[in-house]
Each structure stands twice: as C-alpha cells, then as structure tokens.
MIDO-752422 format. One record per residue (C-alpha): residue number from 1; chain; x, y, z. Coordinates in steps of 0.05 Angstrom, whole numbers, plus 5000, padded with zeros to 4 digits. Layout:
<sites>
+-----+------+------+------+------+
: pos : unit :    u :    v :    w :
+-----+------+------+------+------+
: NUM :    A :    X :    Y :    Z :
...
+-----+------+------+------+------+
</sites>
This chain:
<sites>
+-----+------+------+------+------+
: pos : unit :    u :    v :    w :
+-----+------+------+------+------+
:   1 :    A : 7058 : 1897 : 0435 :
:   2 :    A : 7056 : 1817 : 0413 :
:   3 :    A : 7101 : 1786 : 0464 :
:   4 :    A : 7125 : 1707 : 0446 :
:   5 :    A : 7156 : 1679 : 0502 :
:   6 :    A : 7193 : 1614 : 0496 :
:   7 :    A : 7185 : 1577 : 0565 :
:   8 :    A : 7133 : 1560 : 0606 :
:   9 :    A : 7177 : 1546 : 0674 :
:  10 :    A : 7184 : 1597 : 0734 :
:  11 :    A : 7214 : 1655 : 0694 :
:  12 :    A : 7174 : 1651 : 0631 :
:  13 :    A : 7107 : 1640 : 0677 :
:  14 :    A : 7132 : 1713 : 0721 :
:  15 :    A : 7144 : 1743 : 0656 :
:  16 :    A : 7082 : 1723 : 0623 :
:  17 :    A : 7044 : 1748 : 0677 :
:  18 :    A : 7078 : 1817 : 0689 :
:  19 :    A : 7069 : 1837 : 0612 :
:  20 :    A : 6994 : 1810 : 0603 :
:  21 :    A : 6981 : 1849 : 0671 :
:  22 :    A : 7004 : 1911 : 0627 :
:  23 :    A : 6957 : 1903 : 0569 :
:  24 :    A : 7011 : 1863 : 0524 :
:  25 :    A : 6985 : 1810 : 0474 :
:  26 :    A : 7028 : 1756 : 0496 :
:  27 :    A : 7041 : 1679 : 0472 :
:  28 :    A : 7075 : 1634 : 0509 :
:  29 :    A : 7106 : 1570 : 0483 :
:  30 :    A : 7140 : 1504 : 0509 :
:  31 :    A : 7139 : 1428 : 0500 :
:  32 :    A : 7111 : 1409 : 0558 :
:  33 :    A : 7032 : 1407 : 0558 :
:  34 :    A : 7018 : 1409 : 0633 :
:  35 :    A : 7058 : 1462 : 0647 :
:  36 :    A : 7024 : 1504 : 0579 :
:  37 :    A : 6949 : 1483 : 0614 :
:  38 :    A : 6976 : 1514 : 0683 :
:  39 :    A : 6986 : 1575 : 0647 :
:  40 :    A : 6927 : 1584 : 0604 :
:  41 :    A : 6884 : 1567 : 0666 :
:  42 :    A : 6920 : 1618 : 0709 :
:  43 :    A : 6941 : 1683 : 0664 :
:  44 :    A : 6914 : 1716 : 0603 :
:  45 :    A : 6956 : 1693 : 0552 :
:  46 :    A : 6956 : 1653 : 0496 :
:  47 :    A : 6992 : 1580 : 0485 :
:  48 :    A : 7023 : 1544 : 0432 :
:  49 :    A : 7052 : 1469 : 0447 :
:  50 :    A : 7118 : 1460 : 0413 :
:  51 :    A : 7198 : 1472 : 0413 :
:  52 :    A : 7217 : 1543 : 0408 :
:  53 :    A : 7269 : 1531 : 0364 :
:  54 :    A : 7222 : 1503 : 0307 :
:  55 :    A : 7209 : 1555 : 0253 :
:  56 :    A : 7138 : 1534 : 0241 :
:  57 :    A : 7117 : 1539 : 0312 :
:  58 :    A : 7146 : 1598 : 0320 :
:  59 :    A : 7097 : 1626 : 0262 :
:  60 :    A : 7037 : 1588 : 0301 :
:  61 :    A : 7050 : 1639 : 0359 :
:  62 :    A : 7056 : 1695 : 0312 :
:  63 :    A : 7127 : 1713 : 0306 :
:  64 :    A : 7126 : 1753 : 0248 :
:  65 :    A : 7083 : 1806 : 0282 :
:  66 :    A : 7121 : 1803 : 0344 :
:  67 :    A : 7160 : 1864 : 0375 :
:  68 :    A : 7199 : 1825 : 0428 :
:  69 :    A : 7214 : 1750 : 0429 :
:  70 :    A : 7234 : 1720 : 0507 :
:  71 :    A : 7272 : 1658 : 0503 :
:  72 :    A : 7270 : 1628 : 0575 :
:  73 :    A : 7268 : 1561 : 0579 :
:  74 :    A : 7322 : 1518 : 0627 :
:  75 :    A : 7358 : 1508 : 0575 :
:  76 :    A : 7422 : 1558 : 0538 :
:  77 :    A : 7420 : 1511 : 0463 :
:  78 :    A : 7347 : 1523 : 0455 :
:  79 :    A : 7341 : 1594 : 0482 :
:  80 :    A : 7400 : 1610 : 0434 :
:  81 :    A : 7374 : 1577 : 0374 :
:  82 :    A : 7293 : 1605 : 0386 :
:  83 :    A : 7328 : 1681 : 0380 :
:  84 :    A : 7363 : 1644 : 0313 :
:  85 :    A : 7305 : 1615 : 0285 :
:  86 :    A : 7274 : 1677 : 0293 :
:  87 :    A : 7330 : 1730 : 0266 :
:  88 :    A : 7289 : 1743 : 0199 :
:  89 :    A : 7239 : 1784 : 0238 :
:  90 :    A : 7250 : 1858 : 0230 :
:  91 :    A : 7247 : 1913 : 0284 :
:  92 :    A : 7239 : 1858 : 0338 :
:  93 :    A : 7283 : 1851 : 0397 :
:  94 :    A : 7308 : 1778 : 0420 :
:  95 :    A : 7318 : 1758 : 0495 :
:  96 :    A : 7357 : 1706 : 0509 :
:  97 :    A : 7367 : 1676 : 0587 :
:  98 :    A : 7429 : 1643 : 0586 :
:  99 :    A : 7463 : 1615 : 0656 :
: 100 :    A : 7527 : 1571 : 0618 :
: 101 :    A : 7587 : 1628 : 0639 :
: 102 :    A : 7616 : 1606 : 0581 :
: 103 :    A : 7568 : 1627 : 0536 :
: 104 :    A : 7562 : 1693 : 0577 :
: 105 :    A : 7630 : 1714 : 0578 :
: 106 :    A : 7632 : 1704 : 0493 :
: 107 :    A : 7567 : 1747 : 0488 :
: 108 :    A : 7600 : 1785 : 0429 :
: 109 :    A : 7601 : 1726 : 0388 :
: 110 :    A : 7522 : 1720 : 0387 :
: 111 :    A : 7511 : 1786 : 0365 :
: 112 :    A : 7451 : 1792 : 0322 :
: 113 :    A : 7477 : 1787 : 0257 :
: 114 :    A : 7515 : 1724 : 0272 :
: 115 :    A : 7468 : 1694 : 0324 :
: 116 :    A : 7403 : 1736 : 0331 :
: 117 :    A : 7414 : 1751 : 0402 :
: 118 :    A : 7397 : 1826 : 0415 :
: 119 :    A : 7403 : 1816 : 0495 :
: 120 :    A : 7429 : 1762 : 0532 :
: 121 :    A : 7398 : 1756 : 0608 :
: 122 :    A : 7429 : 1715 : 0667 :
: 123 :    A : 7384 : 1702 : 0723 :
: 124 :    A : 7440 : 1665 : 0766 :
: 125 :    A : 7485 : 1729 : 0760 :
: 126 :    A : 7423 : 1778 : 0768 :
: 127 :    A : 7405 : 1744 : 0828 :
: 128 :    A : 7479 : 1742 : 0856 :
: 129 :    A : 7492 : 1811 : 0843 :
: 130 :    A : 7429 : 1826 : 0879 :
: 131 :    A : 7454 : 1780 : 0948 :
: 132 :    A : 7514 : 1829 : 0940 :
: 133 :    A : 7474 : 1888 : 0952 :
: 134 :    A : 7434 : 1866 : 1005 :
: 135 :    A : 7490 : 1841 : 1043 :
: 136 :    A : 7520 : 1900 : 1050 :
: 137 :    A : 7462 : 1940 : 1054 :
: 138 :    A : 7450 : 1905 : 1120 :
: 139 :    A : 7380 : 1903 : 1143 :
: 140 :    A : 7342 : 1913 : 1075 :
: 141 :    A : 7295 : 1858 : 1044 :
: 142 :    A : 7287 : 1876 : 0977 :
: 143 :    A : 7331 : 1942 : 0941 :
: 144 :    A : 7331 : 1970 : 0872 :
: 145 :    A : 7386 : 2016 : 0855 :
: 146 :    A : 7374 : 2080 : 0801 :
: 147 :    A : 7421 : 2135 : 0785 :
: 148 :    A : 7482 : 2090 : 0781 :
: 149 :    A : 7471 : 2079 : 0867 :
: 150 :    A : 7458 : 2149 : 0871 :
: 151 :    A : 7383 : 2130 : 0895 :
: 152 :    A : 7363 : 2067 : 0922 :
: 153 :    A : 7291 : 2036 : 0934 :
: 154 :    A : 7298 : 1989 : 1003 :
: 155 :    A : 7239 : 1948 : 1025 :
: 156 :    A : 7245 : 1935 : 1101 :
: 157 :    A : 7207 : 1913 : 1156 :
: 158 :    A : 7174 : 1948 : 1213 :
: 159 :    A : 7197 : 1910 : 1282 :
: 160 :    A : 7172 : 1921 : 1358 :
: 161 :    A : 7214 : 1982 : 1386 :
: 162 :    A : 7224 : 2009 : 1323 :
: 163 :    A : 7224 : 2086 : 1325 :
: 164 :    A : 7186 : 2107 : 1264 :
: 165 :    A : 7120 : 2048 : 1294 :
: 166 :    A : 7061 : 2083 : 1317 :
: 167 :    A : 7075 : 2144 : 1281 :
: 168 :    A : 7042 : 2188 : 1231 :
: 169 :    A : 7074 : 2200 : 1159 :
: 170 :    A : 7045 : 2271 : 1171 :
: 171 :    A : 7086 : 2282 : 1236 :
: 172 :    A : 7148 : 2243 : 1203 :
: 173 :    A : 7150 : 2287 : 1142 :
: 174 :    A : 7153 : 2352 : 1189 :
: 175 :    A : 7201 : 2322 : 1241 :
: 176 :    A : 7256 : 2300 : 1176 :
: 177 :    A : 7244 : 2370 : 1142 :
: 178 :    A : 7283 : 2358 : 1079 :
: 179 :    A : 7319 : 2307 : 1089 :
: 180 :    A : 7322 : 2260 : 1018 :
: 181 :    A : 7276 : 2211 : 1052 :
: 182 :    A : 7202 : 2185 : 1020 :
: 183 :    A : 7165 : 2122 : 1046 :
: 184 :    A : 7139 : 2106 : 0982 :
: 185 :    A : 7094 : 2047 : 0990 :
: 186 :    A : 7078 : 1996 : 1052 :
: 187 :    A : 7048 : 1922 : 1054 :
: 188 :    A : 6996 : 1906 : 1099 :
: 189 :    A : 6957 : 1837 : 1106 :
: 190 :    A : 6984 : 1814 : 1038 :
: 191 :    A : 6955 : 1894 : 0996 :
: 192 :    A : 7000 : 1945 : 0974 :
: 193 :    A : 6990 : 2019 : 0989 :
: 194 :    A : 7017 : 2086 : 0976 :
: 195 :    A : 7011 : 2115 : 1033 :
: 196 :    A : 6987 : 2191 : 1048 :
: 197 :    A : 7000 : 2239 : 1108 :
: 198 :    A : 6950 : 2206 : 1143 :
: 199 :    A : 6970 : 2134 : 1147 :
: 200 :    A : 7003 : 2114 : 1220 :
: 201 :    A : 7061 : 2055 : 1205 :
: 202 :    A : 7043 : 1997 : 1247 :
: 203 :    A : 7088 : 1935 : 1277 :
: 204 :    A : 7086 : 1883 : 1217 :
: 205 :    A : 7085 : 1923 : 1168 :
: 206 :    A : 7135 : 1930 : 1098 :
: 207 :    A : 7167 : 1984 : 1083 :
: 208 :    A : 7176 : 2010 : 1013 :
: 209 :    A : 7233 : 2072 : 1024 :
: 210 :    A : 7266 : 2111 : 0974 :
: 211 :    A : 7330 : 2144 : 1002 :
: 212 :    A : 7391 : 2178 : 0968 :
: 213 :    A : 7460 : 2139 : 0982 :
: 214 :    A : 7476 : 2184 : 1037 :
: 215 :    A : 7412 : 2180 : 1076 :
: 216 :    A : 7410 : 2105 : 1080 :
: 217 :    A : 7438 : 2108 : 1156 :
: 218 :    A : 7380 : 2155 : 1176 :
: 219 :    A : 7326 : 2108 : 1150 :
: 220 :    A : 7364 : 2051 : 1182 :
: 221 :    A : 7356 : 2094 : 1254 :
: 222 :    A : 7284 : 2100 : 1242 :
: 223 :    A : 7271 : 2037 : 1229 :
: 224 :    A : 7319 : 2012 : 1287 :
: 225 :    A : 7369 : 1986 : 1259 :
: 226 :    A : 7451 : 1990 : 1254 :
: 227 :    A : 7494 : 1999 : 1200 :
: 228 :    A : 7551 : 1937 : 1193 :
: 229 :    A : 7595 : 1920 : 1151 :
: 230 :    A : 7608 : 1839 : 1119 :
: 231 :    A : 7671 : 1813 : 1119 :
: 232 :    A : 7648 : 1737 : 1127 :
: 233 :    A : 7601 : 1708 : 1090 :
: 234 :    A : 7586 : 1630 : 1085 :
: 235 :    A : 7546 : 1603 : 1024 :
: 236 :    A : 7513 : 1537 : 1018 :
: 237 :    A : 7497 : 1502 : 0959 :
: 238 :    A : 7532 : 1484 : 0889 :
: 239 :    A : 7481 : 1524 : 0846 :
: 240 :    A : 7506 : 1570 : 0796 :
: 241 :    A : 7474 : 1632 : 0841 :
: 242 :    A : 7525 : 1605 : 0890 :
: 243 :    A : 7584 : 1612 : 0846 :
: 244 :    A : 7577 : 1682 : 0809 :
: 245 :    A : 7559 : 1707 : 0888 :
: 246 :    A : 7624 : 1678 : 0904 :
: 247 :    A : 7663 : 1707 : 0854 :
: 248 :    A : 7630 : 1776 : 0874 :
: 249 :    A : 7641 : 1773 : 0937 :
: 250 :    A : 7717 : 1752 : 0928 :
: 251 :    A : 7721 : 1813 : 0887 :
: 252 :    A : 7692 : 1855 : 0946 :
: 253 :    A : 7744 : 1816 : 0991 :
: 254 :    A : 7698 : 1784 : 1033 :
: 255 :    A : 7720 : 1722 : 1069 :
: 256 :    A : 7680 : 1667 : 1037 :
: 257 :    A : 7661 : 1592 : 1055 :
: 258 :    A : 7631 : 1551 : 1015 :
: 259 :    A : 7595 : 1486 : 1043 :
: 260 :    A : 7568 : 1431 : 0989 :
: 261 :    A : 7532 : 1376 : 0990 :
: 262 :    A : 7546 : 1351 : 0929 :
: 263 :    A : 7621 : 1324 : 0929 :
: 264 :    A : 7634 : 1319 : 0855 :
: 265 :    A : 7608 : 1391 : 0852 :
: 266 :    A : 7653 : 1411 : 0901 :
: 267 :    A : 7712 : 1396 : 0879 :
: 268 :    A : 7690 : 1427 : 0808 :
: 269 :    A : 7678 : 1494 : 0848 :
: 270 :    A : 7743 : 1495 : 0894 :
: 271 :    A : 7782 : 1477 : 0834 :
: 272 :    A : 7749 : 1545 : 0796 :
: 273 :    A : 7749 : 1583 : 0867 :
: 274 :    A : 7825 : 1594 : 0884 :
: 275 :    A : 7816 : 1641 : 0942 :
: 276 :    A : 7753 : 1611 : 0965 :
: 277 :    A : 7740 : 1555 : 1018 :
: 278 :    A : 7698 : 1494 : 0990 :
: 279 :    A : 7676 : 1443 : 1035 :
: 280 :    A : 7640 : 1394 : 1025 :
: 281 :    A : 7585 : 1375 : 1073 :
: 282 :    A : 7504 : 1380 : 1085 :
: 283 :    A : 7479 : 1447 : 1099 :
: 284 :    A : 7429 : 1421 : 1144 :
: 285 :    A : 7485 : 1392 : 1187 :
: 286 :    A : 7477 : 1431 : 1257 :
: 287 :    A : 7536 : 1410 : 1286 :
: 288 :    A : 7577 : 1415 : 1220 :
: 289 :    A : 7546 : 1493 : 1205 :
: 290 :    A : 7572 : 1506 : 1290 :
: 291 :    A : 7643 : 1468 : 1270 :
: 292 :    A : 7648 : 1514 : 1207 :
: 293 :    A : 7636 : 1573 : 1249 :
: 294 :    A : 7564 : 1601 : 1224 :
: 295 :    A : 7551 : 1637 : 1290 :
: 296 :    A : 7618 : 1688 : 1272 :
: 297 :    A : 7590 : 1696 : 1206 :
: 298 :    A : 7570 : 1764 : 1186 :
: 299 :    A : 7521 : 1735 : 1136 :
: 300 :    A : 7493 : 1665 : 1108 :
: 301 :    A : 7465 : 1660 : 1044 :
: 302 :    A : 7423 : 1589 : 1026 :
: 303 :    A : 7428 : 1579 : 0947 :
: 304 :    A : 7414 : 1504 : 0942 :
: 305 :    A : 7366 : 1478 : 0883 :
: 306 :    A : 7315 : 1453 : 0939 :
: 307 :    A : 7278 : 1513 : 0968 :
: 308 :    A : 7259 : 1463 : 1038 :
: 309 :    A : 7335 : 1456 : 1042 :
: 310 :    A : 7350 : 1533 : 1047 :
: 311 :    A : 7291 : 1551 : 1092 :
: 312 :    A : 7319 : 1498 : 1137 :
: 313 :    A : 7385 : 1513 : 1139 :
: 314 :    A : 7369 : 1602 : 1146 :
: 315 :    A : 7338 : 1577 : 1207 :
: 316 :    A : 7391 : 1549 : 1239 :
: 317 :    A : 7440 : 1603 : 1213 :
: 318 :    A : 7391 : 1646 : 1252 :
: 319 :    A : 7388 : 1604 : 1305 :
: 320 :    A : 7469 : 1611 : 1311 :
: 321 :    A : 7470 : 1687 : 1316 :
: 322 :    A : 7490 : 1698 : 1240 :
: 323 :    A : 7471 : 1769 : 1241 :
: 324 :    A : 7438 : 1770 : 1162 :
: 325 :    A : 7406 : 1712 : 1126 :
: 326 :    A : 7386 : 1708 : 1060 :
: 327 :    A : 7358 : 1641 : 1024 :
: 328 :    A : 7333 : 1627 : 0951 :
: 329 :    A : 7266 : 1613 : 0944 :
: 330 :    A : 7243 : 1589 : 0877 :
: 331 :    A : 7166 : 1586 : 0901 :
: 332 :    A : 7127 : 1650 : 0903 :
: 333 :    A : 7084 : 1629 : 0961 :
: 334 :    A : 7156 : 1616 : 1002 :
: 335 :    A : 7172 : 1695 : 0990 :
: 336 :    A : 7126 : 1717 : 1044 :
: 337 :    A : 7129 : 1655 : 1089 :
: 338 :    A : 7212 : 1669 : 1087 :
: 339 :    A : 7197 : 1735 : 1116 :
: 340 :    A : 7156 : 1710 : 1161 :
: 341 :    A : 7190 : 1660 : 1205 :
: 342 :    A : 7254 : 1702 : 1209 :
: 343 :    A : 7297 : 1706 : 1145 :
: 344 :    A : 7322 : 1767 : 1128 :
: 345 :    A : 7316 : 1771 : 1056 :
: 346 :    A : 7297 : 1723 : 0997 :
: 347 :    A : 7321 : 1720 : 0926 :
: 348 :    A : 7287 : 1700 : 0867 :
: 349 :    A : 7314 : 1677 : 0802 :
: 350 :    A : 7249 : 1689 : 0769 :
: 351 :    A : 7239 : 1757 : 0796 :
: 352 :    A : 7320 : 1776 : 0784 :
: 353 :    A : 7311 : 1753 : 0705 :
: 354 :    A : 7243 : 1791 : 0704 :
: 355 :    A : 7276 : 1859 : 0729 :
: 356 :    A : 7323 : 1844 : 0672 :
: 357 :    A : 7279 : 1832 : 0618 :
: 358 :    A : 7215 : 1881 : 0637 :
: 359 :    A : 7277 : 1943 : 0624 :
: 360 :    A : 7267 : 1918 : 0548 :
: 361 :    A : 7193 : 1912 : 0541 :
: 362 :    A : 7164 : 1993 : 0555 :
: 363 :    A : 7205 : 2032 : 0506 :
: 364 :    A : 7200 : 2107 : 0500 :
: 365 :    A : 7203 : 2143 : 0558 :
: 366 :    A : 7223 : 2080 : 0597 :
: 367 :    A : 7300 : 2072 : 0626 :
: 368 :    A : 7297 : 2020 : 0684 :
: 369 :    A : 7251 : 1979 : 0706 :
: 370 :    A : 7248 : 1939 : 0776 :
: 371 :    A : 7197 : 1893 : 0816 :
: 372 :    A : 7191 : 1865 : 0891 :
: 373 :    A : 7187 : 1802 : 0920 :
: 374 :    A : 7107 : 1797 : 0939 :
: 375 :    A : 7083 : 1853 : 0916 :
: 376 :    A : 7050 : 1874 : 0840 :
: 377 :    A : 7077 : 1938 : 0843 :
: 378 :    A : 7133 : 1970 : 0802 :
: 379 :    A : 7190 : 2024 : 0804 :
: 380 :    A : 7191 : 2058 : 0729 :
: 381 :    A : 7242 : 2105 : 0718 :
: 382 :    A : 7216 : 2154 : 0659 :
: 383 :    A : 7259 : 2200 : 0611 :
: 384 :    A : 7216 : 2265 : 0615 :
: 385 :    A : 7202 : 2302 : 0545 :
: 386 :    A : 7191 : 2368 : 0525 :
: 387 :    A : 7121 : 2349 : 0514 :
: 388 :    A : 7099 : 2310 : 0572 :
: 389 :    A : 7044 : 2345 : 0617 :
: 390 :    A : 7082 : 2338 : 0679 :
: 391 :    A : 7134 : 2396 : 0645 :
: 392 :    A : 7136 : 2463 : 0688 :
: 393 :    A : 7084 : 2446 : 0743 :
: 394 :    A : 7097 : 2430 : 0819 :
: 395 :    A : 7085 : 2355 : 0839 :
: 396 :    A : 7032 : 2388 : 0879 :
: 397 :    A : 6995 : 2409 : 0818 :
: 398 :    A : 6999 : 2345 : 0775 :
: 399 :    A : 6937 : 2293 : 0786 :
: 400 :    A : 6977 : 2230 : 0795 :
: 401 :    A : 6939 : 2162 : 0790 :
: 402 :    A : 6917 : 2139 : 0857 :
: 403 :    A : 6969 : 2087 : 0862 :
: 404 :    A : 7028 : 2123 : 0838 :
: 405 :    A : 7083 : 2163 : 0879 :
: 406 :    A : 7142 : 2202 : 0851 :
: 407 :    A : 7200 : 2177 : 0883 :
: 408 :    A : 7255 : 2220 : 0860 :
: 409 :    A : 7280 : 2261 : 0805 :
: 410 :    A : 7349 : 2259 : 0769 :
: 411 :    A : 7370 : 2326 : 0741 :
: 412 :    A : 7437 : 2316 : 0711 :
: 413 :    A : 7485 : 2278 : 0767 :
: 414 :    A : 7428 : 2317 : 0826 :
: 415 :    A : 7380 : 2266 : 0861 :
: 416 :    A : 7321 : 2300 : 0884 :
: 417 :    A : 7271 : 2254 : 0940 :
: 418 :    A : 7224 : 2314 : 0918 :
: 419 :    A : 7167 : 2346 : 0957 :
: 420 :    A : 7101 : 2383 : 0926 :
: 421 :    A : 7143 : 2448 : 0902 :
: 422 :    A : 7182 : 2412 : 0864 :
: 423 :    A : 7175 : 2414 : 0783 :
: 424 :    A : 7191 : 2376 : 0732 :
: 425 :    A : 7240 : 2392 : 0679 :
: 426 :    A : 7253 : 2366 : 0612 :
: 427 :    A : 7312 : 2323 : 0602 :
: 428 :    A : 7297 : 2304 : 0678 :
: 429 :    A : 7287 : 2226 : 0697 :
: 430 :    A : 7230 : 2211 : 0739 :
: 431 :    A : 7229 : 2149 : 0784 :
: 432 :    A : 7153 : 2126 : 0806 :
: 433 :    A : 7133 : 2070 : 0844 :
: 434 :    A : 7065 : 2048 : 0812 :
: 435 :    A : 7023 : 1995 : 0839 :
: 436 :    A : 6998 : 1951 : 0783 :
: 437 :    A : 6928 : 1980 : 0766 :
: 438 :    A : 6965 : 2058 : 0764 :
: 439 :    A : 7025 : 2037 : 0709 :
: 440 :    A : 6988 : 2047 : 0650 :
: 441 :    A : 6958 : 2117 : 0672 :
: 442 :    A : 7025 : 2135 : 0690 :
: 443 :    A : 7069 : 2111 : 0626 :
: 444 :    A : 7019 : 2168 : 0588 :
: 445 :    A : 7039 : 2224 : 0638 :
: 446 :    A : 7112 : 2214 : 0597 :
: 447 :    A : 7100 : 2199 : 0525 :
: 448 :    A : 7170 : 2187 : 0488 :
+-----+------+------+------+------+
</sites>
C-alpha cells in the first residue's frame, strides 16, 4: 500500500518505521529539513519537504495513489486541514492525530464529507487510558487487551525469588495442565524470542504472557508477585497525558493529586479538575513529594514534557515506598534504561498513537493491532475465513513461521489460550504474537 504520512516528529518517525518494516511504500512529509534527512538516513522511506496541508505537495508525495494518508504532526490545524486538502482522493482512508479535547469531543463534526477526517487518533488519551490499565493491573510493564478484556497480553519482568526462574517451559506447561496460561515471547540481551519447551526463564529476563482475565492472579504467583488494588494515585506534570489520566482515574474513583510545576497551568487544570487536588510545586522537590505524602501512594505516574524530569522524580517515588511507578518517556533509548534502574512501567505517546493507527493500515483479515515498548514484535488479531489454510487442522499440524505463536482463539464470547489439539474454526479470531521478520508469512495464513 502507498502510505503518506504528514509528520516527521516522534509519532510520524514510529509510524514510518513500523509500516516500511512491513513492506509498505511509504512517504513521509514535513517542513522541517533536518528532521526529513534524519529520516531518510535512518528508515526506508521516501521524503518530500513541504506543509502537509498544501495541495501540490501533497501530489509530490503521491497522494492520488495513496490508500491511507497519516496526519501527525504537533499540530491539530494542520493535521485537520492535510486530511481536507486531501478529501478528493477516493477509497483512501485519512488519519488524523488530534490532542485539542475540544476538537475530540466534536469528532462528528469532521466527518469525512464535511472535513475529510475518516479517523481521528489521540495519543495523550491512548497513552492515559493505557496508565489506567497498568495501574490496576499492578505489576505489569506493558499490556494489550483483546476480546473486550476478555484476554490480555502482559509483559513483565523476571525478578530474583521469583517462582517460575530457573525453570523449564516444558516442566511449566505440565505442572499448569490447562490452565489459560501461554508465555508467548521473552527478551533477552536486547532480542526477542518465542520461546519453545526447551527454553529455561532466567533472572532478567521479559516476559511476554498471554492470560485470560481470570488467570491474571496465577501468572502474578509465578512471577512473584501480589495482586493490589489503587486507590491513590499522585500525578506530576501539566501535560495533556496528565489530564485525560486524571479524568480517568476520577471516573474509576481513585484519590488523585496532582503536583505542577507550572503555576499558570495549574490553576487552568484545578479550575477543569473539580474533584481533583492540584498543587502546584516541582516534582523533583524531595521534601515537597514526602510533605505531599508519595510514600502512602499506591501509585505515581511522571507525565512532564521533559523525559530527565520524570526519570528523576520515578526515582524518588521509588525511593519513598510508592509501591508502582510509571513515567513518560518520549525517547526510545529511555524505554529500556526506565526498566532498568527500577521503574515499573513506561508510556509512550509515540507507541500509544502507533497501536492506534497500525489497527487501520492491514485490512482484511486484520481486527486489532498492538506493539511493545522495546521490542519489534507485534500482537495481530486475525478474522479467520472459510478459506484460510489454518481451517480444520490442530495447531499442532499447521507450520507456523518461526517467529510466530498463537496466543489465543476467540470463538464467539469463549477465549481459548489453546494447546496443539486445538483447531481452528471459521468465523474464529486468532490472536498471534509475531516477531517482525514472521508478520508477513503470517498475514497469508488468513487471507480476507
């Protein structure tokens, strides 16, 4: 498919990248000249230097071919009006990231015969619905949710004393019987794997896990850890993230604080927060974060615009006994290095509007879409046809890509973590976790 992507900042860059890594012709456009040389001289894509919005550039990056048109840039008015200038296009879909709430909450008047806007994306709420989730899901560092929450993909990590370190999958597998419970993938030394029967999980490693709602507690005992529940969160920074996670959390009646350095910004979000408490103050502040109460805080999320500034403060959140920490990390190469030092979890803005917009790219067969934090690899759930391959055979039977692992299948409102005597069905979803180099192979085992 010709891709053009408006944007050449964090999002557009992750997005570029993902969809070129899948074989899709891809253009990406933006004003700014260094950030359009960083891009050619790092992905395989093509660049145009221009405004998105302009008709005529537009055209330069081949438009009138495209199937999908990606308007990312930092900014709602020129995002909007790229998906207008480019409404004359038929049978193409137009992506528009838009973080204004005002513009989100009217999304029906820029429907696409009025505005041109097929889908409108929100990285800010993406990424706060996303905190929400791993809040509560208490030790997890990365989760994807399928079936409506019916199955959930949780990355976590392996930590000294943990039961399931030192064992063999093999020995696992016959120990759990059937219980609706499939590592699906680890990280090692910065790779990826799919693991087989044979691989023994080792201290320091990341755990990929597919799990049905209800089996979420057993994978937390093997891993070591305890369910809890959040009833007191505090949130630093004045970002956008900050407020839709707010709002959510308010809605899940959470106790909420809210510490700000900014004061003007403050006093804009306690005057749209009624129930919430704003201060304002640095989040760096140690004796301010111990006056607030941080140590009694069931969780701490960092969403700041400065990266530095929510590393620093996580650690002293840590440091206080806050028993999970997320922060924001805008820089890929801070993902791992949060992970590393302590922090529980970290968000990404880029990777939360990716998840949103990859679900529009792959057609057919292709429902949902998610990707991790670190890692090239992919969940894909697929609608199976009458007249895919995989129809009527056991999971045993089917030569799956090396790099590829079923991780459930959806038969009506039944979620199946499915073993090798299982078979597919038409009308059935399937949910694989694909490394990068396995999702093409995999996409033509379910043709639409």
């Amino acid at each position: 498919m010709h891709i053009v992507v408006v944007g050449a900042g964090e999002v557009g860059y992750h997005v570029a990248e993902r969809l070129s890594n899948q074989q899709h012709d891809v253009v990406v456009v933006d004003v700014e000249p260094q950030r359009l040389e960083y891009v050619a001289n790092h992905i395989d894509v093509a660049v145009v230097e221009g405004s998105g919005t302009s008709q005529a550039v537009l055209e330069q990056a081949g438009i009138r071919k495209a199937g999908l048109l990606i308007a990312v840039t930092n900014i709602d008015e020129v995002n909007l009006v790229s998906c207008m200038s480019a409404r004359g296009t038929p049978n193409m879909t137009k992506v528009a990231r838009v973080s204004n709430p005002d513009f989100y909450r009217d999304a029906r008047n820029l429907k696409p015969d009025l505005f041109g806007v097929d889908v409108l994306i929100n990285p800010e709420r993406e990424l706060a619905l996303e905190t929400v989730r791993l809040l509560r899901s208490t030790a997890a560092t990365d989760i994807a949710v399928f079936a409506g929450g019916a199955l959930q993909l949780l990355g976590f990590d392996v930590e000294e004393g943990a039961p399931i370190a030192g064992r063999c999958l093999a020995d696992l597998a016959v120990e759990e019987g059937d219980r609706p419970l499939l590592l699906v993938a680890l990280e090692r030394n910065e790779e990826t794997i799919v693991p087989t029967g044979d691989t023994v999980i080792e201290v320091g490693d990341h755990l990929y896990v597919a799990a049905t709602a209800a089996e979420i507690p057993r994978a937390l005992a093997l891993l070591g850890y305890e369910s809890s529940s959040v009833k007191r969160v505090m949130i630093t920074g004045g970002s956008t993230e900050a407020f839709y996670l707010a709002q959510l959390l308010e809605q899940h009646h959470v106790h909420v604080t809210m510490l700000v350095a900014d004061r003007v910004r403050a006093r804009q979000l306690a005057e749209r927060l009624d129930r919430i408490l704003v201060l304002h103050g640095d989040a760096t502040d140690v004796e301010l974060l111990e006056l607030e109460g941080v140590g009694g805080a069931d969780g701490f999320v960092a969403l700041s615009d400065m990266d530095e500034t929510n590393i620093l403060s996580s650690l002293v959140a840590k440091q206080a006994g806050v028993k999970r920490v997320i922060t924001l990390v805008n820089k890929k190469d801070y993902v791992p290095l949060a992970r590393r030092i302590g922090i529980d979890a970290a968000v990404s803005p880029r990777l939360s509007a990716a998840n949103a917009i990859l679900r529009y790219v792959r057609r057919g067969s292709v429902t949902r879409v998610a990707t991790f934090k670190g890692s090239d690899a992919e969940a894909i759930a697929f609608e199976v046809s009458a007249n895919s391959p995989v129809v009527g055979k056991r999971l045993a039977e089917i030569d799956f890509p090396k790099g590829a692992i079923v991780a459930a299948i959806v038969r009506g409102t039944e979620v199946t973590v499915p073993r090798g005597n299982d078979v597919f069905e038409a009308g059935d979803s399937a949910i694989v976790f694909a490394l990068s180099d396995a999702i093409a192979d995999v996409t033509a085992m379910f043709p639409s």
